[in-house]
N, C-alpha and C positions, 0 to 999 in steps of 0.2 A: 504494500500500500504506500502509496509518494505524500509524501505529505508537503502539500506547498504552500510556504511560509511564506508572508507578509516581502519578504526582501528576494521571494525567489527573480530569476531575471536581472537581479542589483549586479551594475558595472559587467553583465556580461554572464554570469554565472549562470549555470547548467543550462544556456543556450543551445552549444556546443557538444558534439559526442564528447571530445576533448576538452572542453571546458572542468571549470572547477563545481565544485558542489553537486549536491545528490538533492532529489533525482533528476535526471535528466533530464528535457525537457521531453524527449520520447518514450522516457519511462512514464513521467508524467502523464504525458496523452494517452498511452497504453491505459494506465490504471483507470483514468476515466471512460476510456471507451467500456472494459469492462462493468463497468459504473454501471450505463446506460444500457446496455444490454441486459444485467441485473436484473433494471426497473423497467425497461420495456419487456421482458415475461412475467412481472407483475404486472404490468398494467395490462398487457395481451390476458393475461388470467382473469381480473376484475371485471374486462368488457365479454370475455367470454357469460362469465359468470352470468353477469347484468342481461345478455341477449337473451337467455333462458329463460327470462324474464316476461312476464305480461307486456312489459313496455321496452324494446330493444333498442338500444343505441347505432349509430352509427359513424361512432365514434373509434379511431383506430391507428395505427403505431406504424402500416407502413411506411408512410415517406419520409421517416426518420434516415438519415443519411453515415452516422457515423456506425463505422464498422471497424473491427481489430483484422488485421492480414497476417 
């Protein structure tokens, strides 16, 4: 888990694969894309849920964009 602090990006730091400080800034994005993946199968789970429902949504998670590779 990255945890980014208040100064991450200061003078340059963990911009860089080579840069200083942790995390990276591609660890960084990794951990959040994880993130979002996460909460988009709870929230795919919720609206499933909710469609089963007398009154269904059509509300939905496709055109979210961000993906881990």
């Amino acid at each position: 888990m990255a945890e980014i602090k208040k100064t991450f990006g200061s003078g340059g730091a963990n911009l860089t694969p080579a840069g200083h400080g942790t995390p990276s800034l591609a660890d960084a994005l990794r951990d959040i894309a994880d993130d979002l993946a996460m909460i988009k199968v709870a929230v795919d789970q919720l609206i499933a849920d909710h469609n089963s429902s007398t009154v269904p949504t059509t509300a939905t998670t496709s055109t979210l964009k961000t993906t881990k590779g």
